[in-house]
C-alpha positions as CSV (number, residue, x, y, z in Angstrom):
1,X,64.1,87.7,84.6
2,X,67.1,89.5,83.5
3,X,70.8,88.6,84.4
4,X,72.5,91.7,86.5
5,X,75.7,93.3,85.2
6,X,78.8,92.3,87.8
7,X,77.7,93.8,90.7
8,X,79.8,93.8,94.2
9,X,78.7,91.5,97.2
10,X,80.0,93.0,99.7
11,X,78.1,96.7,100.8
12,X,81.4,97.7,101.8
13,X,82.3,98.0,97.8
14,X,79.1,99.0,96.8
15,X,76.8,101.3,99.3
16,X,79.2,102.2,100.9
17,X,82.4,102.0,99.0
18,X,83.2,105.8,99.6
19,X,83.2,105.9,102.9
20,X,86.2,103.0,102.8
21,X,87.6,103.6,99.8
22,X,90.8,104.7,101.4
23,X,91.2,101.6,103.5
24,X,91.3,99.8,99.7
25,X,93.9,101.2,98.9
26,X,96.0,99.1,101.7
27,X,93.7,96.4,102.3
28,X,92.5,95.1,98.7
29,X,93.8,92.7,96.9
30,X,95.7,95.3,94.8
31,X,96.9,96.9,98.0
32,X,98.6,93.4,99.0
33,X,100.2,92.6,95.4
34,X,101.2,96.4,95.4
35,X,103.3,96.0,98.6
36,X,104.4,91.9,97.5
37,X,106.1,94.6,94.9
38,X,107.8,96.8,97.1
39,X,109.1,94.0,99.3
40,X,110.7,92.2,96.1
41,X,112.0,95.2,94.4
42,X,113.7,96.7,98.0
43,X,114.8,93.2,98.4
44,X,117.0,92.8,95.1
45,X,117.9,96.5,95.8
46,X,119.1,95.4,99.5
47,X,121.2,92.6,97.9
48,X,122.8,94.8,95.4
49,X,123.7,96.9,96.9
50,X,125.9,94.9,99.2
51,X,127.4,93.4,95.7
52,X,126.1,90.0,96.8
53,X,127.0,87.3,94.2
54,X,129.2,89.0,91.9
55,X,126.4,91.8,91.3
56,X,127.3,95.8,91.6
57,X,125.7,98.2,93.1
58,X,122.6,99.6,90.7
59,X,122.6,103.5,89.7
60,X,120.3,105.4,91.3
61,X,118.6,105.9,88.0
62,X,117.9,102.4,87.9
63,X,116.5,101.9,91.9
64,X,114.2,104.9,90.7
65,X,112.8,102.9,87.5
66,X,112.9,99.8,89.9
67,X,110.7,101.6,92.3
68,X,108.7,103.3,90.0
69,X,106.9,99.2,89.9
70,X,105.2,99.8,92.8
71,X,104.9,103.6,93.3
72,X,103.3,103.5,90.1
73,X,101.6,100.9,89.9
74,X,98.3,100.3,88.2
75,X,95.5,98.1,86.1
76,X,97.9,97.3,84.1
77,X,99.9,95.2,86.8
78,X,96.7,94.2,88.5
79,X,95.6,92.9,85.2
80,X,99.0,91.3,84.9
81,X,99.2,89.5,87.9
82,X,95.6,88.0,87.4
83,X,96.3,86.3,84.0
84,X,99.8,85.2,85.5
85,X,97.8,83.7,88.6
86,X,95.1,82.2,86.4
87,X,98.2,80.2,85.2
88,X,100.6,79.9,88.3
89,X,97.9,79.2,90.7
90,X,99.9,81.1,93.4
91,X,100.2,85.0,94.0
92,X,103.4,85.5,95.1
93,X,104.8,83.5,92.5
94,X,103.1,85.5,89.8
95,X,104.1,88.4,91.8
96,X,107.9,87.3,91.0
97,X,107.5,86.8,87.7
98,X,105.9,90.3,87.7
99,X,109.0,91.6,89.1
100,X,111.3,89.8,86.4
101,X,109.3,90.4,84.0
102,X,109.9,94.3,84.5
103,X,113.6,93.7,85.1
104,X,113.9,92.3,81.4
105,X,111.8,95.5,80.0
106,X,114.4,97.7,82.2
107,X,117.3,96.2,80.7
108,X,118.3,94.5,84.3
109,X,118.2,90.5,83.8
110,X,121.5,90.3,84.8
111,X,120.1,90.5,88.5
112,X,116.8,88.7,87.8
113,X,118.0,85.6,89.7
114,X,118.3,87.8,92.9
115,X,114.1,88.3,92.5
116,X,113.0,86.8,95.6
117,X,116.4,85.1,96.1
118,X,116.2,82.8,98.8
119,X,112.5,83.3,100.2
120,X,109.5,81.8,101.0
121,X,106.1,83.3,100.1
122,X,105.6,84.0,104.0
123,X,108.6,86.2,103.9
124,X,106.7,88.4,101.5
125,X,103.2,87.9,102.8
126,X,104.3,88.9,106.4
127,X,106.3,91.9,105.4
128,X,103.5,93.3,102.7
129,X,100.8,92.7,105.4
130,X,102.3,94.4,108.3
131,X,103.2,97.3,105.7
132,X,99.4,97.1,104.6
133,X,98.0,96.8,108.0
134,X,100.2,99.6,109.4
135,X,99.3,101.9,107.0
136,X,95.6,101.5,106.8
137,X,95.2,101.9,110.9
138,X,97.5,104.6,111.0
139,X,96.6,106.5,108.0
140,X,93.0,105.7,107.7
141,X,91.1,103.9,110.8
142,X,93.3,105.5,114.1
143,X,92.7,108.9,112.4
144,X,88.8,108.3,112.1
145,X,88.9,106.7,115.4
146,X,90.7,110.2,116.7
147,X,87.8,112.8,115.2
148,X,85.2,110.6,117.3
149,X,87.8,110.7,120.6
150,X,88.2,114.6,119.6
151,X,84.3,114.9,119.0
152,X,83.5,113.5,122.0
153,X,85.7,115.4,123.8
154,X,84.3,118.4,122.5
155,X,80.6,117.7,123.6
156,X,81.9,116.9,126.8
157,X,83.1,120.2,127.3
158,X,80.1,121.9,125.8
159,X,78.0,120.2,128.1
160,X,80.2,119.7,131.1
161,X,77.6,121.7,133.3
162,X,74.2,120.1,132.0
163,X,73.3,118.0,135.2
164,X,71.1,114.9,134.0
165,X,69.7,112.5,135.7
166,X,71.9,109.0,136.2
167,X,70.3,105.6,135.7
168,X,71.8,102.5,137.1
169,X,69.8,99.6,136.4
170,X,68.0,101.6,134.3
171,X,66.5,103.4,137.5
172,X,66.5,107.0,138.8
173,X,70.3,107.4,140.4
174,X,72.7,109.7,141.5
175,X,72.7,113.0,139.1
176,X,75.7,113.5,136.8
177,X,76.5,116.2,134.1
178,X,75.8,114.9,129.9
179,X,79.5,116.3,129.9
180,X,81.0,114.0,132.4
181,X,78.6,111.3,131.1
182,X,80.5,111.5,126.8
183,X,83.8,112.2,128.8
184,X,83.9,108.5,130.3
185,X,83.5,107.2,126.6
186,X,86.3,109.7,125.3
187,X,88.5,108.1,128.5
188,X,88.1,104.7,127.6
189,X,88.4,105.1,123.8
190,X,91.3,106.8,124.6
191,X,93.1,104.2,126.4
192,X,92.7,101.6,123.8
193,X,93.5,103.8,121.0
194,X,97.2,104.4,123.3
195,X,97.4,100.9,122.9
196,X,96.7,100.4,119.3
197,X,99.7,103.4,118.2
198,X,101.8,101.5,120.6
199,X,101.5,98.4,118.9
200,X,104.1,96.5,117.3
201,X,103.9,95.3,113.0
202,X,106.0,92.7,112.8
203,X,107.3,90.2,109.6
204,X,109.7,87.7,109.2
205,X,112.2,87.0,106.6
206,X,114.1,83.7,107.5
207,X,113.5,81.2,104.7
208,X,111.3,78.1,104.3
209,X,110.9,76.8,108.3
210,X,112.7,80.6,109.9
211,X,116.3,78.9,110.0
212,X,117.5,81.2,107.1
213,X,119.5,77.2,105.9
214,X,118.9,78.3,102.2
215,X,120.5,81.5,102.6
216,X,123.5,80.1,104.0
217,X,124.3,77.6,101.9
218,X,123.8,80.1,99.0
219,X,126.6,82.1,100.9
220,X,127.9,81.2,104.2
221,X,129.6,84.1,105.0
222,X,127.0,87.0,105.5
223,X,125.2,87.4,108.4
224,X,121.9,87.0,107.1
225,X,119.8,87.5,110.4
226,X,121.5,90.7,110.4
227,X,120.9,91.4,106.7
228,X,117.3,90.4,107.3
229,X,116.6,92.3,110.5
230,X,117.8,95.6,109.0
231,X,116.1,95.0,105.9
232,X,112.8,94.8,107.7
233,X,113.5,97.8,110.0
234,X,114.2,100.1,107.0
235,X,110.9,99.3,105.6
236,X,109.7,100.8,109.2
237,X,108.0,97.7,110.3
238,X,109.8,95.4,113.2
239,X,111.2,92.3,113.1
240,X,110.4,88.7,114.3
241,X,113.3,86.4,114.6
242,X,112.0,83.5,115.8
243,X,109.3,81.6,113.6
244,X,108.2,78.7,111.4
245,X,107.3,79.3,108.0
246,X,105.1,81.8,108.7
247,X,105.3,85.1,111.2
248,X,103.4,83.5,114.0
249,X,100.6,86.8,113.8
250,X,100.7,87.6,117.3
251,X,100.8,91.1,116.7
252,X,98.1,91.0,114.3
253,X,96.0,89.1,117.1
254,X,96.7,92.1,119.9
255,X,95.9,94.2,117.4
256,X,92.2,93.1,116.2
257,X,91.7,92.2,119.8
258,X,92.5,95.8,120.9
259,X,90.3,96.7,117.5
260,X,87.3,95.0,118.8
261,X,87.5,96.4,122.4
262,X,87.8,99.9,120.8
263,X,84.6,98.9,118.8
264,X,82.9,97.6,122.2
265,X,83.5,101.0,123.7
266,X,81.7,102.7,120.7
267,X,79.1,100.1,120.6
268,X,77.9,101.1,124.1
269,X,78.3,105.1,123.4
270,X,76.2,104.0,120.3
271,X,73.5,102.2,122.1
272,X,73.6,104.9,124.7
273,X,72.7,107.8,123.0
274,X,70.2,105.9,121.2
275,X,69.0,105.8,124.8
276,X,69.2,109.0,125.1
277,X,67.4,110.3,122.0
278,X,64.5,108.5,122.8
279,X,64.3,109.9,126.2
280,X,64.6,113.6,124.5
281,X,68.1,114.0,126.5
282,X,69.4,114.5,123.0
283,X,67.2,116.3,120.4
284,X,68.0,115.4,116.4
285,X,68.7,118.8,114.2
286,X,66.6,117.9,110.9
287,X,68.8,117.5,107.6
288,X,67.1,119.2,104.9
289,X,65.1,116.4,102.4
290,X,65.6,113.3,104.1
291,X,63.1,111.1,105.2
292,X,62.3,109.7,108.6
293,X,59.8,107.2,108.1
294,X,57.9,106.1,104.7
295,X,54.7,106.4,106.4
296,X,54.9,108.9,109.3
297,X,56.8,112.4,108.2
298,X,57.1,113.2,111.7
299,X,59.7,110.8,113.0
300,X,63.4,111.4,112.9
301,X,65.1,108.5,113.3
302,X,68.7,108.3,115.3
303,X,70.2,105.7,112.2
304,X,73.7,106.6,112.4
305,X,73.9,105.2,115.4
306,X,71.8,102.2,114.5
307,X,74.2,102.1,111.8
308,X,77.5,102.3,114.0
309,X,75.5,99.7,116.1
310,X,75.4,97.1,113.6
311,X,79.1,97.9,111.7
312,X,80.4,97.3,115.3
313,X,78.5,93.8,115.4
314,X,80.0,92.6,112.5
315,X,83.4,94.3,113.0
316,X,83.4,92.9,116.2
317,X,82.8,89.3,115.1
318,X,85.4,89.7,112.3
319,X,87.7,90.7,114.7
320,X,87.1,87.9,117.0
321,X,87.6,85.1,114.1
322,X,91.1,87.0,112.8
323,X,92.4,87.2,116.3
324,X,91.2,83.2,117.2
325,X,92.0,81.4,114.0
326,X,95.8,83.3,113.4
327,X,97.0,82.6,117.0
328,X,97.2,78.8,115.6
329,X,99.2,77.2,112.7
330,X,99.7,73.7,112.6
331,X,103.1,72.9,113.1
332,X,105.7,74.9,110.9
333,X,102.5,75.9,108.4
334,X,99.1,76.1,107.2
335,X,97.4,78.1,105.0
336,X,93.8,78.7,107.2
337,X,95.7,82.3,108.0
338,X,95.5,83.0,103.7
339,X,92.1,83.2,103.4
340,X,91.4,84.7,107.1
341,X,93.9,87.7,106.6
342,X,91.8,88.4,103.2
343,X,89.5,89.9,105.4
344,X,91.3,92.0,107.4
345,X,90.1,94.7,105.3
346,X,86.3,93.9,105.3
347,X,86.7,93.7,109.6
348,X,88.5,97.3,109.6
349,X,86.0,98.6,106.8
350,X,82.9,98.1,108.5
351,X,84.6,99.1,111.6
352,X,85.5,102.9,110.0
353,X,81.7,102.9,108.6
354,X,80.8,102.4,112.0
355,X,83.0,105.4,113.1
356,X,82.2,107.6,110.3
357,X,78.4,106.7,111.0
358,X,78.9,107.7,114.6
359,X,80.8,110.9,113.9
360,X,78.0,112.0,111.7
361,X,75.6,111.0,114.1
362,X,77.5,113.0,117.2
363,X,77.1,116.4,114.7
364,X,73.2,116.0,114.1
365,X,72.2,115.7,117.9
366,X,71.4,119.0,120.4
367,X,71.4,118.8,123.9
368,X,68.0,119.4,125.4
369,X,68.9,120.9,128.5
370,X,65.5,122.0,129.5
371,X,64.2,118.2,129.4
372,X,67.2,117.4,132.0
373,X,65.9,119.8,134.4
374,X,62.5,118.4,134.3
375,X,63.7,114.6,134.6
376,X,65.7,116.0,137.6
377,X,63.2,117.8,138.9
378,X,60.9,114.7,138.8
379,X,63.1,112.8,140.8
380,X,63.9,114.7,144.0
381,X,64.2,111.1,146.1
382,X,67.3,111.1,144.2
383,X,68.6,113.3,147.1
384,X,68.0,110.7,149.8
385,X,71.8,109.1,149.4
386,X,73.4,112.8,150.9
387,X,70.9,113.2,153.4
388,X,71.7,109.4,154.9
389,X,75.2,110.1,154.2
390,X,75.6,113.2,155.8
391,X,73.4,111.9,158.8
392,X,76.3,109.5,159.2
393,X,78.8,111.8,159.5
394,X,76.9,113.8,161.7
395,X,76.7,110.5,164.3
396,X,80.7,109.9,163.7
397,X,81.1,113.5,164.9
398,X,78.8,112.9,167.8
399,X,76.3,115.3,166.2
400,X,73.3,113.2,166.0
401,X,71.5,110.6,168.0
402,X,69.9,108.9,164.5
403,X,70.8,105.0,164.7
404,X,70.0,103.6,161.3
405,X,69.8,106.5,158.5
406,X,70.3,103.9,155.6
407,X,66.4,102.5,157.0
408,X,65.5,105.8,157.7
409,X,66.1,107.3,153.8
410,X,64.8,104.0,152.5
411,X,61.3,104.1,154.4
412,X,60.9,107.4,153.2
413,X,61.5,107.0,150.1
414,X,61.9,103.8,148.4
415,X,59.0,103.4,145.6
416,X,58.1,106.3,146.7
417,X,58.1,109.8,144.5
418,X,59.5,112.6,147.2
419,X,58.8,116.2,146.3
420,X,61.0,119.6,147.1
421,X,58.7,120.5,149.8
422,X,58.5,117.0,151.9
423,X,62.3,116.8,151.4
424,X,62.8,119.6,153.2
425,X,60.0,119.2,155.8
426,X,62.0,115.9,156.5
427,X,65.3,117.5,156.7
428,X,64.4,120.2,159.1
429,X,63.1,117.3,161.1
430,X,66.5,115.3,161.8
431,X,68.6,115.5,164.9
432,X,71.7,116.5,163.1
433,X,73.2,120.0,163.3
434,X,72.0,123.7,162.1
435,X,75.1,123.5,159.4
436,X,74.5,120.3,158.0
437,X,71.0,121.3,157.6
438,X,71.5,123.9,155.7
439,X,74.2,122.0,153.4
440,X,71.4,119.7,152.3
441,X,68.5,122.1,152.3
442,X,70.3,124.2,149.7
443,X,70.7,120.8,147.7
444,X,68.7,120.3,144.2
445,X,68.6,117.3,142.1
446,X,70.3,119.4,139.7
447,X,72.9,120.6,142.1
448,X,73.7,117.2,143.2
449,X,76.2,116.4,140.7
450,X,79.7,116.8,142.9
451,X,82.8,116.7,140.5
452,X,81.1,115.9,137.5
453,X,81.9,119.2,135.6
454,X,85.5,119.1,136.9
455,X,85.8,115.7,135.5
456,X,84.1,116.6,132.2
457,X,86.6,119.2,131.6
458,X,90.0,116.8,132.3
């Protein structure tokens, strides 16, 4: 048997590499050593131009060939930094000698001692991952996350007035609308993703164990916390004072948390319309050439869902490890959190294939209103929670002589299939008055749906 060429492990950067290719661009390994970049080069910038150690100010034309490291940068640096690794055995070292490296082709070296002057490789690891975090969820997964809110939305509009039978416990229950039903999931989704673009991205830039000691006996008069904290903010991130070696990751930790509760929500929309589909709620519009089944050409099967269904699995899982293993770091500093923030982009990746599989899935599915009607009309026992309810009103208002109408609705119907007609026969039958009588004679399964359209609509 033949040897393969190099192929990728991961599905994420094979089958389905397109769908999160622009999470890769933040969330790879280039994506890191790309932003380990920008935080070096602003650094040096930030201490030149406050003319620290003897230095001047650099001309603009130089910040702009300084900065063109990291807005341009390429293969060719992501080929540099893996030889320079193979040797250094550390990536933010050979992520510094990148930087000086660049500095001697630019004609700079007399500032080359200011590269990384006075950090530790947390400073720059916790700065370049909430600058690659941020801007993957807000630029790539919150967006996706929005167009299944906004979808969802949208159907529950469309179908704010389709009355469907509820199911609690899987059994015949109080009707509601499809609309109302989708506008529950766009609710909760909503909340969470509230939560998620309030969230804070927060790094650290303090030195060796956060007491900045380096940086003051390098130079004793600046006010490096200062220095720092305003260096971070203008990278548009926020700032933690107050750390060991590393940022302690508790924003990262709210965050995946929140992440995975999002990706609970969608799970059980997911595994409800599944539900749905296979009760003919939901019909699925046919997409010219593909293939249901190998074997039987009549089946459509509802995969994007069952796709979404098993993303959110594994994202969820991913999620759960990130957020439990970067709460903790042993003392003043560990390196379990290297290895388990590699993966940040793998939990969000098959989190957006979830959400593009869903979105997808939301546009191939028509509402089959007429099967509603029928399931409603199927179920006319349904009907037996107003008639005891009213009954009781009718007894508060001294109306009615009935003394148990919760025993009388459940002997009449309980396992039992109640049609129109015998409804009605049993309604004309009770001591209550002429006008409640007529309130729940002129009540239909399908009618039976109170404020659900309302609600559907916000």
């Amino acid at each position: 048997m033949t040897t393969l060429p190099p192929q990728p492990l991961s599905p994420l950067d094979g089958r389905y590499r397109d769908v999160v290719a622009g999470l890769a661009e933040h969330l790879s390994e280039a994506g890191l050593n790309r932003a380990r970049v920008e935080v070096e080069v602003e650094w040096l910038i930030t201490l030149t131009d406050r003319s620290l150690f003897g230095t001047t100010p650099l001309a603009d034309a130089d910040k702009e060939r300084l900065r063109a490291l990291y807005e341009d940068f390429g293969q060719a640096e992501i080929d540099w930094l893996a030889a320079k690794e193979a040797v250094t055995r550390h990536d933010v070292k050979a992520v510094e000698y990148l930087v000086r490296d660049r500095l001697s082709t630019l004609g700079l070296d007399a500032v080359a001692e200011l590269t990384h002057f006075a950090c530790t490789s947390e400073d720059i690891n916790s700065t370049s991952y909430a600058l690659t975090v941020q801007r993957a969820v807000t630029g790539v997964w919150l967006p996706k996350l929005r167009e299944v809110i906004a979808r969802l939305r949208g159907l529950a509009i469309e179908h704010a007035d389709a009355p469907m039978l509820s199911r609690t416990h899987g059994q015949p229950a109080t009707p509601s609308t499809m609309g109302k039903e989708l506008a529950v999931f766009a609710w909760r989704l909503e909340r969470v993703a509230a939560q998620i673009e309030s969230g804070e991205y927060l790094a650290k830039f303090s030195g060796a164990t956060g007491t900045w000691s380096a940086h003051l006996a390098a130079e004793p008069s600046v006010d490096w916390q200062a220095l720092s904290k305003g260096f971070i903010e203008g990278l548009g991130i926020g700032f933690n004072p107050l750390t060991t070696q590393i940022e302690s990751h508790d924003w990262q930790v709210e965050l995946y948390d929140r992440a995975r509760h999002a990706g609970g929500i969608l799970h059980n929309l997911a595994t409800d319309v599944w539900t749905y589909i296979s009760l003919g709620f939901f019909a699925q519009i046919p997409v010219a050439g593909a293939t249901g089944s190998s074997t039987m050409p009549h089946k459509i099967n509802p995969i994007r869902f069952e796709n979404a269904e098993a993303n959110l699995e594994i994202s969820g899982g991913l999620f759960t490890t990130l957020a439990s293993t970067l709460v903790t770091s042993r003392m003043q500093r560990d390196l379990t959190d290297s290895t388990t923030q590699r993966n940040i982009g793998v939990a969000f990746g098959h989190s957006l294939l979830a959400l593009d599989n869903l979105l997808r899935g939301l546009d191939t599915i028509s509402l089959s209103r007429e099967v509603l009607l029928a399931d409603l009309d199927a179920n006319w026992e349904v009907l037996a929670e107003a008639i005891q309810t009213v009954v009781r009103g009718e007894i508060a208002a001294g109306h009615s002589s009935i003394t148990d109408p919760y025993a009388l609705l459940k002997d009449l119907t309980r396992g039992h299939r109640v049609g129109a007609e015998q409804l009605a026969e049993f309604v004309q039958g009770l001591d209550i008055s002429d006008a409640a009588k007529q309130r729940l004679l002129a009540l239909t399964p399908a009618t039976y749906t109170g404020v659900a359209e309302q609600l559907a609509r916000g």
